[in-house]
Structures are given as structure tokens and as C-alpha cells.
C-alpha positions in Angstrom: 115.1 57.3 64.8 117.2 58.0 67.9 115.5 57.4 71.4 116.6 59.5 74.3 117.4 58.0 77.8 118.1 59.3 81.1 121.4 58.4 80.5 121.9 60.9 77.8 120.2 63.6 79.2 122.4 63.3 82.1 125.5 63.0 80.3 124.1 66.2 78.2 123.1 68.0 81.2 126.6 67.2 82.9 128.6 68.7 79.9 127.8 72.1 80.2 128.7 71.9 84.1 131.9 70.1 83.2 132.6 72.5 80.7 132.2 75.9 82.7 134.6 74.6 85.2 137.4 74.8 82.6 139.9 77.5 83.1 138.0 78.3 86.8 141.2 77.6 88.5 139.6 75.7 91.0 142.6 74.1 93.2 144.6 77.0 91.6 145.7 78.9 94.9 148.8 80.4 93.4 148.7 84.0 94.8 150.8 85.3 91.4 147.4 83.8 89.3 145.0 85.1 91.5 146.8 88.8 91.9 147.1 88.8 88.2 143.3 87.7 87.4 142.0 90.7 89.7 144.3 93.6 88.5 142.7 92.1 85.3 138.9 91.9 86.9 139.5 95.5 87.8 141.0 96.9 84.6 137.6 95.3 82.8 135.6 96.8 85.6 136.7 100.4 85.5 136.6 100.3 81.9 133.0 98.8 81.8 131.8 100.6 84.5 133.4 104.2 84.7 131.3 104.7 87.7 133.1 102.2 89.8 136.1 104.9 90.5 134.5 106.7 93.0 133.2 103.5 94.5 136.4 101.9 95.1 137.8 105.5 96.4 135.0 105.5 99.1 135.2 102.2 100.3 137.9 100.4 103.0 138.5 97.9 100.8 137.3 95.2 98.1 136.8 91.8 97.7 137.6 91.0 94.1 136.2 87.5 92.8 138.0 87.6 89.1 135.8 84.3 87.7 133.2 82.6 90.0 131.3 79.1 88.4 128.9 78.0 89.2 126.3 75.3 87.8 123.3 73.2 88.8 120.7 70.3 88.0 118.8 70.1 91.1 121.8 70.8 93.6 124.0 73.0 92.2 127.2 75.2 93.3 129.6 77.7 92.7 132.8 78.2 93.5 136.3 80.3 92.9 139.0 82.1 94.6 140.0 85.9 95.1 141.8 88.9 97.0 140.8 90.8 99.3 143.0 94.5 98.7 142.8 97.3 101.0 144.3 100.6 100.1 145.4 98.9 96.9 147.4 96.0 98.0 146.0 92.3 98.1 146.0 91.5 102.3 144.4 88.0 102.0 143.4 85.5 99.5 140.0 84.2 99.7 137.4 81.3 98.5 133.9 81.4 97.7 132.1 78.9 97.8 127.9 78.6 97.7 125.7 75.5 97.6 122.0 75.6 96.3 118.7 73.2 95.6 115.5 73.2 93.7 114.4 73.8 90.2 117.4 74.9 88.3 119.3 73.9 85.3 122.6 75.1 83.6 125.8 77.2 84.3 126.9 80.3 84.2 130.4 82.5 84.7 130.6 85.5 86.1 133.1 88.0 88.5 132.1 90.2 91.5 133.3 92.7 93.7 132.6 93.6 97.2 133.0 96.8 98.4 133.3 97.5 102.1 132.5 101.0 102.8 133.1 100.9 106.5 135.5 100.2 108.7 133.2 97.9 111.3 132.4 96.1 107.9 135.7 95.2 106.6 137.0 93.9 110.5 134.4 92.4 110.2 134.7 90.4 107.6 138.2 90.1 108.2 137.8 88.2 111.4 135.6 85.9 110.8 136.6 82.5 109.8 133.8 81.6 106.9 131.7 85.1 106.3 128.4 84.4 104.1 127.0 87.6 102.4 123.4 87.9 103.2 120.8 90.5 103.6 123.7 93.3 104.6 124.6 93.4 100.4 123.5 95.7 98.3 123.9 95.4 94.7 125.2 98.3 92.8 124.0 97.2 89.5 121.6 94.4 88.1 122.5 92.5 85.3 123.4 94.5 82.5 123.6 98.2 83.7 125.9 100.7 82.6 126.0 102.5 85.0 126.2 102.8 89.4 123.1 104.8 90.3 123.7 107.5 91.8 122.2 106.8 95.2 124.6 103.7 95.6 127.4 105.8 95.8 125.7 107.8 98.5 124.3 104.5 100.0 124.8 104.0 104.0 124.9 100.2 103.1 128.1 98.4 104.7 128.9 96.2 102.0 127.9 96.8 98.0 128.2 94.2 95.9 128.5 94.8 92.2 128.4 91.7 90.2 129.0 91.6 86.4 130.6 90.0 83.0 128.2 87.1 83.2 128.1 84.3 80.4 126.7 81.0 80.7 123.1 79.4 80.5 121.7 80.2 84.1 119.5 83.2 84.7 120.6 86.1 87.0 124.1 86.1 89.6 124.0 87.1 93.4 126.1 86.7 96.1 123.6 86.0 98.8 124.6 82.8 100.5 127.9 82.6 99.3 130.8 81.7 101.8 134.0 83.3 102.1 136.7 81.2 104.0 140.4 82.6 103.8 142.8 81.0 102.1 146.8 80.4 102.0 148.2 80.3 98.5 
């Protein structure tokens, strides 16, 4: 008979976080890496998502996140690193970074993008020195869509998030409180 201790449910509870930080490339700056993970991100996300074509043809520019992770026993976190590409060329390098508490358990994987469909909104974001997404983000699709709904690519909304490719053990992926802080590779 096998008795279970805090000890071990710690050390099982810490495995999985431990284990979805593999292959994040967390302290990975190298602007090659992160160029080559988001033409990847955005080949995967024009094939998944057909839809997304006339999103990134109407917007200023995106903020492509290739692998954010992000995990939590209590506290938990997420972090990864991405470009920012406007008219098709990556400008800046960026982190993400998002802190959390209460009842949650588990980790998870998963990429987003950040459309900026207006000017005001991509300066914006541009000159600040640590921008958090908030209310101002609208999501273009929940969870497992297949499509953009048609009124997102009509939306006024400055900033459209579309978040998707998620794997892990956590329930459900947002960007809401997440910091972005440029970065030099």
C-alpha cells in the first residue's frame, strides 16, 4: 500500500509545469528562432483558419506569439517571446509575460496573435514601454472555431486577438492581463 504525501503531490503537480516549459525558449531571444517560429505560427494559422487572410490584410500590423506557457498551482504564469511585423516585416521583438492567483491547477501551450486594425492602436502599443491587453481585445475566435465570424472582420474593435493551437491540461487561453515589454535579441 503506497501512502501519498504532500511531498509527492507537489513533486507531481510540479512535473507537468516543468515539463510544459520544455522547448518554450524561454531565455531564447535569438531574433533568427523567433522570425522562424512565427513565419511558422502564421503558415499553421492561415492554414487552420482560412479566414485569417483578410484579417491580417485589414490590420496595421500583428503581434505574433508562436508558443506562449503558461502553468499554475495557486500562482501561476505564462510566459514567451514574439514579433511584432508590420506590412510584413518583423519591426520589434517582444515578451509576454502574465502572472495570476487562485483556484487553478495545470498547464497548458498555446500561440496567439494580435491584430491591430488601427493606426492609433499600433503607436500605441508601439510606444509604450510594458503594454497589458485588457478590455480593448476582442477575440476573433473561442477555443476551437473554425472559422472568424463574420462580424469580427467588420469589427470597429482596435485590437483582435485570435488565440489558438492550445494543448495542455488547463481550461481556456486569453490574453487579458498579459504584459508586453519589448525586447532586444
Amino acid at each position: 500500500m503506497s501512502t501519498f504525501t504532500r511531498r509527492g503531490f507537489i513533486a507531481a503537480s510540479v512535473a507537468p509545469v516543468a515539463l510544459a516549459a520544455c522547448g518554450n525558449g524561454i531565455g531564447n531571444t535569438n531574433d533568427a528562432t523567433i522570425d522562424a517560429r512565427v513565419d511558422s505560427t502564421l503558415a499553421f494559422m492561415q492554414q487552420r483558419y482560412p479566414s485569417s487572410f483578410d484579417l491580417m490584410g485589414k490590420s496595421t500590423g500583428m503581434l505574433v506569439m508562436p508558443l506562449i506557457t503558461e502553468a499554475g498551482f495557486g500562482i501561476g504564469g505564462a510566459y514567451g517571446t514574439g514579433a511584432l511585423r508590420v506590412g510584413g516585416t518583423t519591426v520589434d521583438y517582444y515578451s509576454a509575460t502574465t502572472l495570476s492567483g487562485g483556484l487553478q491547477i495545470g498547464a497548458q501551450q498555446y500561440s496567439h496573435v494580435l491584430f491591430f486594425m488601427t493606426d492609433e492602436a499600433l503607436l500605441e502599443f508601439r510606444r509604450s514601454d510594458g503594454w497589458v491587453a485588457g478590455a480593448n481585445v476582442e477575440y476573433a475566435l473561442r477555443d476551437q472555431a473554425d472559422s472568424l465570424a463574420a462580424e469580427t472582420l467588420t469589427s470597429r474593435s482596435p485590437i483582435i486577438a485570435l488565440v489558438f493551437a492550445q494543448a495542455g491540461l488547463r481550461v481556456g487561453a486569453t490574453v487579458d492581463g498579459t504584459k508586453y515589454t519589448r525586447i532586444i535579441p
